[in-house]
BAFI-3210 file (N, C-alpha, C; in Angstrom, 3 decimals, decimal comma, padded with zeros to 6 digits):
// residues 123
n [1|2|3|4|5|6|7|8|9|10|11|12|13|14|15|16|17|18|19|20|21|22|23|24|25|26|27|28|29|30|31|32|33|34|35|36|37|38|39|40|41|42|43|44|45|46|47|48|49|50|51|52|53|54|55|56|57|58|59|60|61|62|63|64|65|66|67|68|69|70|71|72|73|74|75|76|77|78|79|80|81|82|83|84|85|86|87|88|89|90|91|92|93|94|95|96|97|98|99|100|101|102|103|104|105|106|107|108|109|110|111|112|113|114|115|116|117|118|119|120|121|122|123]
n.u [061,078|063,512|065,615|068,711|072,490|074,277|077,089|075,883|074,379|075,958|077,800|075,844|075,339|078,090|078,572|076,400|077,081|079,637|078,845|077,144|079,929|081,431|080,175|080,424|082,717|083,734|084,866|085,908|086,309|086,084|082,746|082,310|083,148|080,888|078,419|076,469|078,264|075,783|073,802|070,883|069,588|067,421|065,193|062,476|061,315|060,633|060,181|061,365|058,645|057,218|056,029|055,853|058,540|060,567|064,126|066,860|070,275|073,111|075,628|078,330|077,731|076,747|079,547|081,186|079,518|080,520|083,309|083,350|082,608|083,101|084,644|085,444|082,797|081,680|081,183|077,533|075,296|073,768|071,656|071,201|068,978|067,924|065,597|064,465|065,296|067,101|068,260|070,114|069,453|068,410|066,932|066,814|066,556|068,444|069,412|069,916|070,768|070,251|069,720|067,167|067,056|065,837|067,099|068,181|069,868|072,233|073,966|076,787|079,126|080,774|080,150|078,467|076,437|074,820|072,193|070,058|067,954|066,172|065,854|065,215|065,708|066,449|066,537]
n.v [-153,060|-153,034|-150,690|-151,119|-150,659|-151,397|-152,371|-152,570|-155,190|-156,444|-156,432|-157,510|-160,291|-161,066|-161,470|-163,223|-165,608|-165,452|-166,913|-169,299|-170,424|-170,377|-172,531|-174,841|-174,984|-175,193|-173,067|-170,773|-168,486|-167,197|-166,941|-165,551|-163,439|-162,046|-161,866|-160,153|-158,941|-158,921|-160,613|-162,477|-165,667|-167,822|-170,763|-172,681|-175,652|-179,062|-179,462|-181,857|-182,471|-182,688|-180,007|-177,166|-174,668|-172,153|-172,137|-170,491|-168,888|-166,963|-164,866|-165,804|-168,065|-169,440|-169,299|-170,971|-173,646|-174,103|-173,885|-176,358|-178,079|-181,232|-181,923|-180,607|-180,442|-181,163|-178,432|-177,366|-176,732|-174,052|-170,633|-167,486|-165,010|-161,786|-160,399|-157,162|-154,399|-151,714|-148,345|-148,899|-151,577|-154,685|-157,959|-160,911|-164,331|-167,380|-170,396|-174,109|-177,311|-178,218|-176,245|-173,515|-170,010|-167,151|-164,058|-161,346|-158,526|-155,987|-152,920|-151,385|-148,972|-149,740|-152,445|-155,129|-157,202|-159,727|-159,760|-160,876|-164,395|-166,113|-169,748|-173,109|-176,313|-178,981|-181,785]
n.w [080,439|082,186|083,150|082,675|081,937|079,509|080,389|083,037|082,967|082,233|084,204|086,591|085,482|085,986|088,498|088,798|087,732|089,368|091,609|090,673|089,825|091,838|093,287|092,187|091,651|093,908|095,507|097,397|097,953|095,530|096,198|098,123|096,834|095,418|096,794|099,438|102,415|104,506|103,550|103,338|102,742|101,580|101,507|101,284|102,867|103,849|107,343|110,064|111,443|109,078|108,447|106,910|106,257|106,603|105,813|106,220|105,314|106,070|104,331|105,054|106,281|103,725|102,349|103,592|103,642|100,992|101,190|102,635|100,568|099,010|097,015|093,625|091,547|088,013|086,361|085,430|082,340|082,723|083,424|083,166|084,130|083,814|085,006|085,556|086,640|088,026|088,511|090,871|091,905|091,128|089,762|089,034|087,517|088,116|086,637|087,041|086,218|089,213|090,524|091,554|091,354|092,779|092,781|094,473|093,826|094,533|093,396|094,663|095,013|092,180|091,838|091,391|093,819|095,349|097,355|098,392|098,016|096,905|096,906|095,323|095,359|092,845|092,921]
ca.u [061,406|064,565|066,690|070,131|072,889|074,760|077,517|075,367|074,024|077,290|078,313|075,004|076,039|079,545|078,277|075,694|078,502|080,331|077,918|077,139|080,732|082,304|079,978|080,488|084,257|084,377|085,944|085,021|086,891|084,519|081,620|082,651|083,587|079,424|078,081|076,867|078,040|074,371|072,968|070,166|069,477|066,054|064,561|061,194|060,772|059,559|060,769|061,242|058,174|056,691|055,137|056,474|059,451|061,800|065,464|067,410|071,230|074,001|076,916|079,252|077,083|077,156|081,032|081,610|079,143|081,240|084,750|083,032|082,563|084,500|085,320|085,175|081,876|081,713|079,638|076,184|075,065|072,806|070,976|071,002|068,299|067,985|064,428|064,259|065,956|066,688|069,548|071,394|068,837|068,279|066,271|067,507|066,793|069,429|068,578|070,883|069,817|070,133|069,239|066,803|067,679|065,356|068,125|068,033|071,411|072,787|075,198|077,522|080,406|081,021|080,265|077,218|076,354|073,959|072,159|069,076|068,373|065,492|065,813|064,896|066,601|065,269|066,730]
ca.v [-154,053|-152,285|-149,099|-151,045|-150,227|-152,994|-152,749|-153,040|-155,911|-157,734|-156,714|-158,560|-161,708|-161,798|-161,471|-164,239|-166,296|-165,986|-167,492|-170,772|-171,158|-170,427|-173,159|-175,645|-175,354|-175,625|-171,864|-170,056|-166,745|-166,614|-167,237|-164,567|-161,723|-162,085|-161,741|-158,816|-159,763|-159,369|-161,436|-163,731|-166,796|-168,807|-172,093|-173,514|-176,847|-179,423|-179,468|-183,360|-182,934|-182,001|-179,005|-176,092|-174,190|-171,167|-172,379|-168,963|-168,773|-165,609|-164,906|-166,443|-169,924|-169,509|-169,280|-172,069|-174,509|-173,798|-174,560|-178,014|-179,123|-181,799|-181,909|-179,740|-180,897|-180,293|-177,079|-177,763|-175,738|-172,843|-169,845|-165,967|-164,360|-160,807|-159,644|-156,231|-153,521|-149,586|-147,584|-149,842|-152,728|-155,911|-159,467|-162,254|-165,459|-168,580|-171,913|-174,856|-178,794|-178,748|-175,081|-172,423|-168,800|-166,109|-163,113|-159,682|-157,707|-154,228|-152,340|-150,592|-148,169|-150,441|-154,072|-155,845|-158,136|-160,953|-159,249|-162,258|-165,365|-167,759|-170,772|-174,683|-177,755|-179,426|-182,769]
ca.w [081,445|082,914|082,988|083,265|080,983|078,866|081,638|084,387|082,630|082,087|086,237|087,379|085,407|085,697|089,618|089,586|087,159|090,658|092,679|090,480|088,765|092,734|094,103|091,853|091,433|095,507|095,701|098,831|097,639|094,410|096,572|098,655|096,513|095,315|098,115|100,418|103,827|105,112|102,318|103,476|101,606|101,909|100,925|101,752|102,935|105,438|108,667|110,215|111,632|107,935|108,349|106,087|107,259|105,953|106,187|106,335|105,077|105,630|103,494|106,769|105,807|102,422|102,043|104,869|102,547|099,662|101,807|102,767|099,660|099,258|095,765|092,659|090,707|086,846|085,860|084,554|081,791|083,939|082,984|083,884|082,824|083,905|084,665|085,896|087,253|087,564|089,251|092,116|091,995|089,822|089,851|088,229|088,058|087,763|087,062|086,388|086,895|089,890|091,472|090,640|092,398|092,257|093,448|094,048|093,506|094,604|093,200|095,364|094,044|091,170|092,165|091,364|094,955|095,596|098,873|098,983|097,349|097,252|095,982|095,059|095,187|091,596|092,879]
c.u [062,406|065,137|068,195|070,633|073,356|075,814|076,966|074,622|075,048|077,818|077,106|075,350|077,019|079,303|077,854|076,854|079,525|079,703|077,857|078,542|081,283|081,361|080,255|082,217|084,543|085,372|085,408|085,486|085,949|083,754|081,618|082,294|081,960|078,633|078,233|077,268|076,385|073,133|072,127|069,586|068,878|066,057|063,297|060,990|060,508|060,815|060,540|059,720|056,638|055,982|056,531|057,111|060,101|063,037|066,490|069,742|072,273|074,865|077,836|078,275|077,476|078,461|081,461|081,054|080,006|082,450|084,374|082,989|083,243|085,607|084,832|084,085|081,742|080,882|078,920|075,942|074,122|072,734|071,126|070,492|067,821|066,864|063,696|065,060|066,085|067,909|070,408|070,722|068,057|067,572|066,260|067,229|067,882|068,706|070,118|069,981|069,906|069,537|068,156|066,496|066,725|066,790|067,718|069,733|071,298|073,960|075,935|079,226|079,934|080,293|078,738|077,073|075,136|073,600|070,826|068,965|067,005|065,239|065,329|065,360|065,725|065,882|066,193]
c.v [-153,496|-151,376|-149,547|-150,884|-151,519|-153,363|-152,890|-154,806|-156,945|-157,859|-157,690|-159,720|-161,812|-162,269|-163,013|-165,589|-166,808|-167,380|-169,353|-171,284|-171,244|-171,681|-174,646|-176,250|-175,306|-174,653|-171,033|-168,360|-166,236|-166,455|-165,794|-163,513|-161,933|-161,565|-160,757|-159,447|-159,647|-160,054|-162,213|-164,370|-167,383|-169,826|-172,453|-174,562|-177,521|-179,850|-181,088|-183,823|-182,926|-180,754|-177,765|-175,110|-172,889|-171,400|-171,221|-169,032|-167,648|-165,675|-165,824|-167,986|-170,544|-169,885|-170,521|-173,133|-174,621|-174,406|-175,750|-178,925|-180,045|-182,132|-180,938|-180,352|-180,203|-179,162|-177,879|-176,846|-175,321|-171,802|-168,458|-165,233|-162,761|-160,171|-158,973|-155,512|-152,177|-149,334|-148,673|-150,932|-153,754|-156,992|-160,135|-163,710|-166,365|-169,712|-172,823|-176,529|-178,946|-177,399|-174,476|-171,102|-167,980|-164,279|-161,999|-158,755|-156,465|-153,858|-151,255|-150,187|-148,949|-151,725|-154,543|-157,189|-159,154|-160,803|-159,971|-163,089|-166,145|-168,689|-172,125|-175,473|-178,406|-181,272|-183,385]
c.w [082,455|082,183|083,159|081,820|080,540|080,192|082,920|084,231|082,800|083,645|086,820|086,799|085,519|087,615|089,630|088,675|088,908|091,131|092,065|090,036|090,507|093,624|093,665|091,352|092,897|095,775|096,573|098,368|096,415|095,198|097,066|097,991|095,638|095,056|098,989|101,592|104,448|103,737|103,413|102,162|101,958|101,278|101,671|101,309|103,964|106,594|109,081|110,801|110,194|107,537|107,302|106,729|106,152|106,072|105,602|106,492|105,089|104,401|104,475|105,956|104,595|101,997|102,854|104,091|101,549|100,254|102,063|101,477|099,246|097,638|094,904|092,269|088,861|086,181|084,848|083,840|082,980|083,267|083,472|083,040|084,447|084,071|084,967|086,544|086,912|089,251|089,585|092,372|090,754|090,283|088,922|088,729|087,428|087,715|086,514|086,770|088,103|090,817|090,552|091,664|092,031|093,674|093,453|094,326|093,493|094,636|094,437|095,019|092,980|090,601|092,338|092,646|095,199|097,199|099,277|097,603|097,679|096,736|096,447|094,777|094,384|091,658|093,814]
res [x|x|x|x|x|x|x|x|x|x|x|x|x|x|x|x|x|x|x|x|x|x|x|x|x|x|x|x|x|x|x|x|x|x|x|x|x|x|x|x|x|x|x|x|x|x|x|x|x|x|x|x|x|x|x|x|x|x|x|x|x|x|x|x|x|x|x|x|x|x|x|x|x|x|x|x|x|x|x|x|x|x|x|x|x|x|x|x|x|x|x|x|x|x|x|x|x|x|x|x|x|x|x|x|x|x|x|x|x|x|x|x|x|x|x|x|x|x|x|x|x|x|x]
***
């Protein structure tokens, strides 16, 4: 399935860990530290006039969503399951009740990053 090591394993979740524990505790600096700055972040759905659309997210959005939030919300249990990778690249998906992320993550120096994202609103 993959070539990652146990620590590369534990850097992509402690990474995507960021992402759902920094959106749901309303922390823009988790969200942040992630996150490549040129991350894009998708969703497909309907546009007002219904037709099927791509709605397209940066890191800069991402982190600014996260500062709006207006309150902390309590973490939902959520999932990181790990399913594939080799050298400096990974795909993972997240799910929790209320999201489900399919990610792709690249390591750079050290640091496991969240550099796209497409996901589903399950509410």
């Amino acid at each position: 399935m993959h070539d990652l090591s146990p620590a590369d394993i534990e850097g992509i979740t402690a990474t995507v860990r960021d992402y759902y524990e920094g959106w749901y505790s309303a922390d823009p600096a988790r969200m942040r530290r992630c996150l490549h700055q040129r991350l894009v972040k998708r969703n497909v759905s309907r546009d007002i006039g219904g037709a099927w659309t791509l709605d397209d997210m940066s890191a800069d959005d991402m982190v600014a969503a996260t500062t709006r939030r207006t309150s902390q919300t309590p973490l939902p249990a959520y999932e990181v399951e790990v399913l594939d990778g080799h050298g400096r690249s990974a795909s993972v998906r997240g799910s929790s009740v209320h999201y489900i992320d399919y990610l792709h993550l690249g390591r750079f120096e050290e640091r496991w990053l969240i550099v796209s994202a497409l996901w589903e609103d399950l509410r």
